[in-house]
C-alpha positions in Angstrom: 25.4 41.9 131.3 29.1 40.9 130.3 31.5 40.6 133.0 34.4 43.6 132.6 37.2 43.2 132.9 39.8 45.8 134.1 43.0 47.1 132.3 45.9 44.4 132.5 44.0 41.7 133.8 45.0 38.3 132.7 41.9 36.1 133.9 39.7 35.6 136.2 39.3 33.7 139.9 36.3 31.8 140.2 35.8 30.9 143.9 33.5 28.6 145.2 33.4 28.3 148.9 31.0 26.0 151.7 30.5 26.5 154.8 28.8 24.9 158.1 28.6 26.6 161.4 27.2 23.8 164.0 26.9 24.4 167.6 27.5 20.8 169.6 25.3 22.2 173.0 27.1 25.1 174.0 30.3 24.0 172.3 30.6 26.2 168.5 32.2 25.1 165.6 33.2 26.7 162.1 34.1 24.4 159.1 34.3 25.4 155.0 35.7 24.0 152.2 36.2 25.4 149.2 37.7 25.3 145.4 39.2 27.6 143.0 39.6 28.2 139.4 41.7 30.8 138.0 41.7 30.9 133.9 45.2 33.0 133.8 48.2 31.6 132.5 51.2 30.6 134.3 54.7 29.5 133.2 55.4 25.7 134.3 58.1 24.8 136.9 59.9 22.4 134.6 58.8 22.4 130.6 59.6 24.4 128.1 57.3 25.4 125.1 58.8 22.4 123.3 57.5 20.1 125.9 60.9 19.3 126.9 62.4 20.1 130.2 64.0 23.5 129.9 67.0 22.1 131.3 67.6 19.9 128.4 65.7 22.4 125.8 67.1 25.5 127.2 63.9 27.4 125.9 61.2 29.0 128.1 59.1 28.0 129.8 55.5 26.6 129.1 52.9 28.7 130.2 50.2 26.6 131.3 46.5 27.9 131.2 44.4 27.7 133.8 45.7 27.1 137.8 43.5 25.6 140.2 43.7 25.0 144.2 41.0 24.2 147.2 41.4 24.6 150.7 39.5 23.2 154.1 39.6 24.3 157.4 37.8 23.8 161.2 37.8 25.6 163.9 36.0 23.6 166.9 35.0 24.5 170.8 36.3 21.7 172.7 35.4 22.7 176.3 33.5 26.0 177.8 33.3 28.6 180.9 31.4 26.5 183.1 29.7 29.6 184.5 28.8 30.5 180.8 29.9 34.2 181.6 31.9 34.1 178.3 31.0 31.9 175.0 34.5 32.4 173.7 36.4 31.1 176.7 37.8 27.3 176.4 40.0 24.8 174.6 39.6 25.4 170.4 40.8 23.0 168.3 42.0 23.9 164.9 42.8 22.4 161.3 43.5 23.8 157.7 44.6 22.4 154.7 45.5 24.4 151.1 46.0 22.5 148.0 47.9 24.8 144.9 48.6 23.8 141.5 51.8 21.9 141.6 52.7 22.8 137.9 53.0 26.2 138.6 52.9 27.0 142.5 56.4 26.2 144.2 54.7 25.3 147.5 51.8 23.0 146.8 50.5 22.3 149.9 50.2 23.1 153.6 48.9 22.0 156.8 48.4 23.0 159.9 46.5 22.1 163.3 46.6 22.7 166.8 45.0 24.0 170.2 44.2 27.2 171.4 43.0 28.4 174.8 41.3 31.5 175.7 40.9 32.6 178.9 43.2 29.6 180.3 43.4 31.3 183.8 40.9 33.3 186.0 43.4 36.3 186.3 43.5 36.7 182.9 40.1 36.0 181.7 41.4 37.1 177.9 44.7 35.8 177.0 45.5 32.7 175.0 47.5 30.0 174.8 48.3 28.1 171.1 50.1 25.2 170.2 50.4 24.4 166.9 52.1 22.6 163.8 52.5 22.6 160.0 54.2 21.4 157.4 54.6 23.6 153.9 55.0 20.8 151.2 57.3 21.8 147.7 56.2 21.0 144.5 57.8 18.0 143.4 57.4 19.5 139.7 59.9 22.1 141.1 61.8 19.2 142.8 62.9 17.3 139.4 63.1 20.8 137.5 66.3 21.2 140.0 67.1 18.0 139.7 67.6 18.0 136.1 69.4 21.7 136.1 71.8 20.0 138.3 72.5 17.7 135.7 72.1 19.1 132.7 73.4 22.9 132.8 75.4 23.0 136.1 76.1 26.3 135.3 72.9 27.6 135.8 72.5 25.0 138.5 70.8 26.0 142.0 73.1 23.7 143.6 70.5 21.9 145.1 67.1 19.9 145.1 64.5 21.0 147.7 62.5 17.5 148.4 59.1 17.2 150.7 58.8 20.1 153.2 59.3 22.2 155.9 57.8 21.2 159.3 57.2 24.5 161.6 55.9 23.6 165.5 55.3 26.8 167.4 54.2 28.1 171.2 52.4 31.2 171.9 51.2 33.3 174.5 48.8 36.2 173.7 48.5 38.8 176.7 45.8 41.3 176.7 47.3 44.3 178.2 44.2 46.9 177.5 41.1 46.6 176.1 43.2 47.9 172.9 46.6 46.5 173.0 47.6 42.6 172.8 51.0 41.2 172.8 51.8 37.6 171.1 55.1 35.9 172.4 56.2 33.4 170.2 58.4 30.6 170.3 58.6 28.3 166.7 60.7 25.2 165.9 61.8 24.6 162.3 62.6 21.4 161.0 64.2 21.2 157.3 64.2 24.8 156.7 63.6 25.7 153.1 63.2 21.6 152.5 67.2 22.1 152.2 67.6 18.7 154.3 69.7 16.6 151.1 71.9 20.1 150.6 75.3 19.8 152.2 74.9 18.5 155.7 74.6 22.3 156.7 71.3 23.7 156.9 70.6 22.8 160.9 67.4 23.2 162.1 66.3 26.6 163.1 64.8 27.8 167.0 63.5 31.5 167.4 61.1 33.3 169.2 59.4 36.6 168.4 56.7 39.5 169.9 54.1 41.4 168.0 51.7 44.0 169.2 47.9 43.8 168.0 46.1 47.1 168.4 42.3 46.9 167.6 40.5 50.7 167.2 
């Protein structure tokens, strides 16, 4: 049978995903890796259909066939209840990386790691505690395009080149107020916000803190 496809689509996504779910004595673990193919087309950051720049060209843009991107992440028990009441209470540790096509994806690349701890204190058997950080990388395809829009058509200029990335470190505290209801405090750091660090001298470094409400049914 012929795969269908549906009105309007322009390709399709082939996943392929692995995974491994190994338990170190009582201490779990989740890792997978996995790769993707997607056979739509895309317009490219920086060429045009002539294969020049389309700052220099002033023709649009390329549309490049075929985008691609794989990923990997862990999630590992570092430490458990010693009375083995509950499985899920201890120090995790954490890790994920995502790799986009850098022709056509602005952001090409992230990652992130960190620590999180359930059940950190007898009172409050099922709250957490995360610390984490992660840098969002931009394309460098995108980087040049700019670059070259600068120079070449400064009307149409954005001004400005975002270069490497964004580096977000963040502090959480997740209270479980019913068996229903969770609140996450937040406090996050941001370093180079919008990879703006070369534009002006005046994009400071941002410091905010937020709450959400989880509600499971």
């Amino acid at each position: 049978m012929l795969p269908a496809f549906p009105k309007g689509s322009t390709g399709a996504a082939v996943p392929v995903e692995i995974g491994w779910l190994p338990t170190f004595g009582n201490l779990a673990g989740t890792y997978k890796a996995g790769f993707y193919y997607d056979t739509s087309s895309a317009a490219d950051l920086k060429t045009s259909i002539n294969g020049q720049p389309m700052a220099i060209s002033g023709l649009p843009a390329r549309m490049d066939n075929g985008r691609y991107g794989g990923y990997f992440n862990f999630k590992q028990q570092l430490t458990a209840d010693p009375r083995g009441s509950d499985p899920q209470r201890g120090l995790f540790a954490f890790l994920n990386f995502l790799q986009a096509d850098p022709r056509t994806a602005t952001l090409d690349r992230q990652l992130t790691g960190g620590f999180q701890y359930h059940g950190a204190f007898e009172s409050r058997p099922n709250d957490d505690i995360g610390l984490a950080i992660g840098t969002t990388h931009v394309s460098s395809v995108l980087s040049e395009a700019q670059a070259l829009l600068n120079t070449y058509t400064p009307a149409d200029a954005p001004g400005y080149v975002q270069k490497n990335g964004e580096l977000t470190s963040e502090l959480l505290y997740g209270a479980q107020l019913t068996g229903w209801l969770k609140a996450y405090v937040d406090l996050q750091y941001i370093h180079n916000p919008g990879s703006l660090n070369n534009y002006d001298g005046k994009h400071a470094d941002i410091l905010f803190s937020g709450i959400h409400l989880a509600v499971t049914f």
